[in-house]
C-alpha positions as CSV (number, residue, x, y, z in Angstrom):
1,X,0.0,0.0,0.0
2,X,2.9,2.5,0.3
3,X,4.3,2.1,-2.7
4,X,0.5,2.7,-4.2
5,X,0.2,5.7,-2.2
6,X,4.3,6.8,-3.6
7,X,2.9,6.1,-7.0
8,X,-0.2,8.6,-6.7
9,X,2.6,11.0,-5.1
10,X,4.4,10.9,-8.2
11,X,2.3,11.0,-11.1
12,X,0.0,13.9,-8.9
13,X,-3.1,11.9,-7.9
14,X,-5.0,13.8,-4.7
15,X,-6.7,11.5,-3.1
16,X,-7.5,7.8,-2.1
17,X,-10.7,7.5,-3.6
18,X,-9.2,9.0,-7.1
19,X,-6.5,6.3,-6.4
20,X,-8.1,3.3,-5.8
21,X,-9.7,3.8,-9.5
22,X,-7.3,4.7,-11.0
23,X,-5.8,1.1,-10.0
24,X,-8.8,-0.9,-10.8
25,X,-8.6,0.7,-14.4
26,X,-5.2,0.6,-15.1
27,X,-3.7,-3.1,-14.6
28,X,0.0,-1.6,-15.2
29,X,-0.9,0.8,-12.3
30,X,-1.5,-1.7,-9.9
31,X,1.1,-3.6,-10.9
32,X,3.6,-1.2,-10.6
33,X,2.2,-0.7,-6.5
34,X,2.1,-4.6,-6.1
35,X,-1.2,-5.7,-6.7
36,X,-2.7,-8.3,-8.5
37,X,-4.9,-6.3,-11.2
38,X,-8.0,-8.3,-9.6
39,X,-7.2,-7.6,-6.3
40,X,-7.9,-3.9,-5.5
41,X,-7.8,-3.0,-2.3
42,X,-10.7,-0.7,-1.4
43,X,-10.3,2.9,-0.3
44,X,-11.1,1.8,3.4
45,X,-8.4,-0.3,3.6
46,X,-6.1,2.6,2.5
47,X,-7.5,4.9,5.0
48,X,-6.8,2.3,7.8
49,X,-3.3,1.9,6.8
50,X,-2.4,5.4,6.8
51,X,-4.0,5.6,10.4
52,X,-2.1,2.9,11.6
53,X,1.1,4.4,9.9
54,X,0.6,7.6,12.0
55,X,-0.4,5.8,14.9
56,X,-3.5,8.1,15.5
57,X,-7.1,7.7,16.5
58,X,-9.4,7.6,13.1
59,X,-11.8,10.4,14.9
60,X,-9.2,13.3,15.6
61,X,-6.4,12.3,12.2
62,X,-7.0,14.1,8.7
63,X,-4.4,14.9,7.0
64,X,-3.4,18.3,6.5
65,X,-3.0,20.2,2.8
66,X,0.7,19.8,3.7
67,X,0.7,16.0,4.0
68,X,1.2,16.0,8.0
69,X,-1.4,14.6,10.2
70,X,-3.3,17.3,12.3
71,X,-5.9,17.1,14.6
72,X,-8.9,18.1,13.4
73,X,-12.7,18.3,15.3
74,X,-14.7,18.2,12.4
75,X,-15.7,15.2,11.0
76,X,-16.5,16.3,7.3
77,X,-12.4,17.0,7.4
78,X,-10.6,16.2,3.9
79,X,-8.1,13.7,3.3
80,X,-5.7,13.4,0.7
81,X,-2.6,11.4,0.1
82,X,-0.2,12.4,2.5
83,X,3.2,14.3,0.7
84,X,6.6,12.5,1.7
85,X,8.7,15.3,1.4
C-alpha cells in the first residue's frame, strides 16, 4: 500500500478514492504498486493503513494540505494522500 500511495505522489493523484480507480482501471498501475490487477484493495483499507502508519485515532487524524497529520474536530475533514517530502 505505500508504494501505491508513492505512486499517486508521483504521477499527482489527490486522493484515495481517485486512487483506488485509477488502480482498478489501469492493470499496469497496480502492478507497478504490487497488486494483482483483480485484487484492489478498497479505499477503506487505504485509510486504515495510513491511520495505523501515524499511529492516530481515526476520529481526531485528517491529513493536513501539507501531508502531516493534524488534529482536526470536524468530522466532514478532507483527506488526501499524504506528501513524503
Amino acid at each position: 500500500m505505500f508504494r501505491a500511495l508513492l505512486c499517486a505522489k508521483h504521477i499527482g493523484i489527490q486522493g484515495i478514492t481517485k486512487l483506488v480507480s485509477l488502480l482498478k482501471s489501469s492493470d499496469i498501475l497496480a502492478t507497478a504498486a504490487g497488486f494483482h490487477p483483480d485484487d484492489i484493495p478498497g479505499v477503506g483499507t487505504f485509510y486504515d493503513f495510513m491511520y495505523r502508519l501515524w499511529g492516530e485515532d481515526k476520529k481526531r487524524l485528517a491529513i493536513g494540505s501539507a501531508g502531516t497529520p493534524t488534529e482536526t474536530r470536524s468530522s466532514s475533514a478532507t483527506t488526501s494522500i499524504p506528501s513524503l517530502q
